[in-house]
C-alpha positions as CSV (number, residue, x, y, z in Angstrom):
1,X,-63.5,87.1,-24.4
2,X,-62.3,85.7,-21.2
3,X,-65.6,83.1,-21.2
4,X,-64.9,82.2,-24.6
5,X,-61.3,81.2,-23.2
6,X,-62.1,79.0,-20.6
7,X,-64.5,77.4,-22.5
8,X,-61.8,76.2,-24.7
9,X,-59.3,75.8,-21.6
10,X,-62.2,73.2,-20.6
11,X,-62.6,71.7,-23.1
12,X,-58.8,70.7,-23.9
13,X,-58.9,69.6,-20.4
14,X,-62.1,67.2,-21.0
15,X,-60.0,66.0,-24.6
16,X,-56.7,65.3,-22.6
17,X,-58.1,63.3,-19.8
18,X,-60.4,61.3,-22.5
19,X,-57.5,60.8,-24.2
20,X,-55.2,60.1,-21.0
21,X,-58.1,57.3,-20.1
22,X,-58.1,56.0,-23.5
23,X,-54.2,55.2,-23.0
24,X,-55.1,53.2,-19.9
25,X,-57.9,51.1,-21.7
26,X,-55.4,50.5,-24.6
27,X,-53.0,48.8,-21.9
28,X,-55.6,47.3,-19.9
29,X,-57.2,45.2,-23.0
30,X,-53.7,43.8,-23.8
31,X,-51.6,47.0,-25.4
32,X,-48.8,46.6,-22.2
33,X,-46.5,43.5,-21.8
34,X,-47.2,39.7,-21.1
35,X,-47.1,37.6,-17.9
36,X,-47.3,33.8,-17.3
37,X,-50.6,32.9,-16.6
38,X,-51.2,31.7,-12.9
39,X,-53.9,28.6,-12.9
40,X,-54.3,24.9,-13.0
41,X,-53.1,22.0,-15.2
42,X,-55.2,19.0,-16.4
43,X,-53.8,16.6,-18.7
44,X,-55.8,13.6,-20.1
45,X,-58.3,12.2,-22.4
46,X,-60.8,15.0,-24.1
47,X,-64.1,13.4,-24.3
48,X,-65.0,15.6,-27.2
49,X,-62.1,14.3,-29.7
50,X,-62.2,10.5,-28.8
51,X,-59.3,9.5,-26.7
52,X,-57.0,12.4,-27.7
53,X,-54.8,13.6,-24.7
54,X,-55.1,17.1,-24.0
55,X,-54.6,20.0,-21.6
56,X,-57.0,22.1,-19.9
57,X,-55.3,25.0,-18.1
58,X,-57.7,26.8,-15.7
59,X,-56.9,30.7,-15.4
60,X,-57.9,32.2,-11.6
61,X,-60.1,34.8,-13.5
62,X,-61.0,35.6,-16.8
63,X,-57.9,37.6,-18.6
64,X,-56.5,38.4,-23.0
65,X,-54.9,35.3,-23.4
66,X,-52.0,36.2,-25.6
67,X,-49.5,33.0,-26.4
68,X,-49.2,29.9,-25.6
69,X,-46.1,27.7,-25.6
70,X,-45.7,24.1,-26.4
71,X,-43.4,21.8,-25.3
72,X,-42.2,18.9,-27.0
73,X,-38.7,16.8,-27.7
74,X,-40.0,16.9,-31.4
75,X,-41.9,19.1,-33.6
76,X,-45.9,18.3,-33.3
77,X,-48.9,18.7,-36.0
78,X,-52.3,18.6,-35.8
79,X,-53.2,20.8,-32.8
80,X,-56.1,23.0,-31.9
81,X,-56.1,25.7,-29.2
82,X,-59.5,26.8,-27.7
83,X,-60.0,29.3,-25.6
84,X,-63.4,29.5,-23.5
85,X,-65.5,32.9,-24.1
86,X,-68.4,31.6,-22.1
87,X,-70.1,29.2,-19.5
88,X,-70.6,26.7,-22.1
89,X,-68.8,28.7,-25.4
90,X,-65.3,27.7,-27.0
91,X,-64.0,29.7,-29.6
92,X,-60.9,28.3,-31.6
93,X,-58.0,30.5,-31.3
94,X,-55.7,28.9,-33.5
95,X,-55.5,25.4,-35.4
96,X,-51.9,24.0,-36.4
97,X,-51.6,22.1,-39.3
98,X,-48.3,22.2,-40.3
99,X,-45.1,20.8,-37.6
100,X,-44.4,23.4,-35.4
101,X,-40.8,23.3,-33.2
102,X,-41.4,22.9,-29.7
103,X,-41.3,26.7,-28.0
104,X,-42.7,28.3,-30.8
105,X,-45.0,30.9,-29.6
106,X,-48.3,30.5,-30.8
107,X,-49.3,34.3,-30.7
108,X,-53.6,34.4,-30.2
109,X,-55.6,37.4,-28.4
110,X,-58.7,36.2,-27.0
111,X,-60.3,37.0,-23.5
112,X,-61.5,34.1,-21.7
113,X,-61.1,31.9,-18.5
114,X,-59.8,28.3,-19.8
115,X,-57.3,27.6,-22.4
116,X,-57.5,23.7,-24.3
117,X,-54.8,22.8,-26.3
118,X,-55.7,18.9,-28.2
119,X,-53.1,17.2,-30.4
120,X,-55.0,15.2,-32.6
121,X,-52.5,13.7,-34.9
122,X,-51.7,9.9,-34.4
123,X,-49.3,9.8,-37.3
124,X,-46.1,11.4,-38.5
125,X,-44.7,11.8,-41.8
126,X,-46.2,12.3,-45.8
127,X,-47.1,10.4,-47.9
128,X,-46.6,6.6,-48.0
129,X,-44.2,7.5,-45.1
130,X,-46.5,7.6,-42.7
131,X,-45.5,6.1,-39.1
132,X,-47.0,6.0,-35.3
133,X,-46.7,9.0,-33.6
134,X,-43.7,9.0,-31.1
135,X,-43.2,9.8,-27.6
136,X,-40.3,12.5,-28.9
137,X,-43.6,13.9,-30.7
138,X,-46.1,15.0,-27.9
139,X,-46.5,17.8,-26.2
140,X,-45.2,17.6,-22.9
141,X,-46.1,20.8,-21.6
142,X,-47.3,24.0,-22.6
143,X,-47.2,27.5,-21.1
144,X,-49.6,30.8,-21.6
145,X,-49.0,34.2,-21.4
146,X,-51.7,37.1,-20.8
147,X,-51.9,40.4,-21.0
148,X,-50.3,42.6,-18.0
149,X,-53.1,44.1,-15.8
């Protein structure tokens, strides 16, 4: 009887601490809080979508990218996020057709090491309304956030 016992007592052990490590992995891929990603900023032409301005920000290691932020004096359209997965592999994490209001969190969960955000729109408006894009519309800035290690 007393084997039989620990043999149980074991093994509720062995289930709490899979469990207790399964907590930690939760938080670890992204199941805790956000921070403001720390890397660098380019801003410029993308080769890869004519002469479209984007921004490539650089993360110092690979992390769950969880929002970004744009910032702009005016709503924008037409924008694509990418997130790299790989050396050479960009996946797109979200593609905004519609206006979106400057600060709006765009809300994506991807791991990678470099975030490109391109705003290809070079008009404004509907239909036979239809005007250059102005400076009030472009993103100025934009922020992520990743996952808390």
């Amino acid at each position: 009887m007393l084997l039989k016992h620990k043999v149980a007592s074991t093994s509720f052990l062995l289930l709490a601490f899979a469990g207790m490590n399964g907590c930690a992995l939760l938080k670890a891929v992204g199941g805790g809080g956000l921070e403001r990603a720390e890397g660098r900023l380019y801003v410029g032409p993308m080769g890869d979508f004519g002469g479209a301005v984007g921004y490539l920000f650089t993360l110092n290691e690979p992390r769950f990218v969880r929002r970004i932020v744009l910032h702009s004096a005016a709503p924008v359209k037409n924008v694509d996020v990418y997130v790299r997965v790989g050396r050479d592999e960009w996946k797109v994490a979200a593609q905004l057709k519609k206006p979106v209001d400057s600060r709006t969190p765009i809300e994506i969960n991807m791991r990678g090491d470099v975030v490109r955000v391109v705003q290809k729109s070079i008009t404004w408006g509907s239909g036979d309304r239809y005007r250059p894009r102005t400076n009030r519309n472009l993103i100025r800035d934009i922020e992520v956030f990743v996952a808390q290690q």
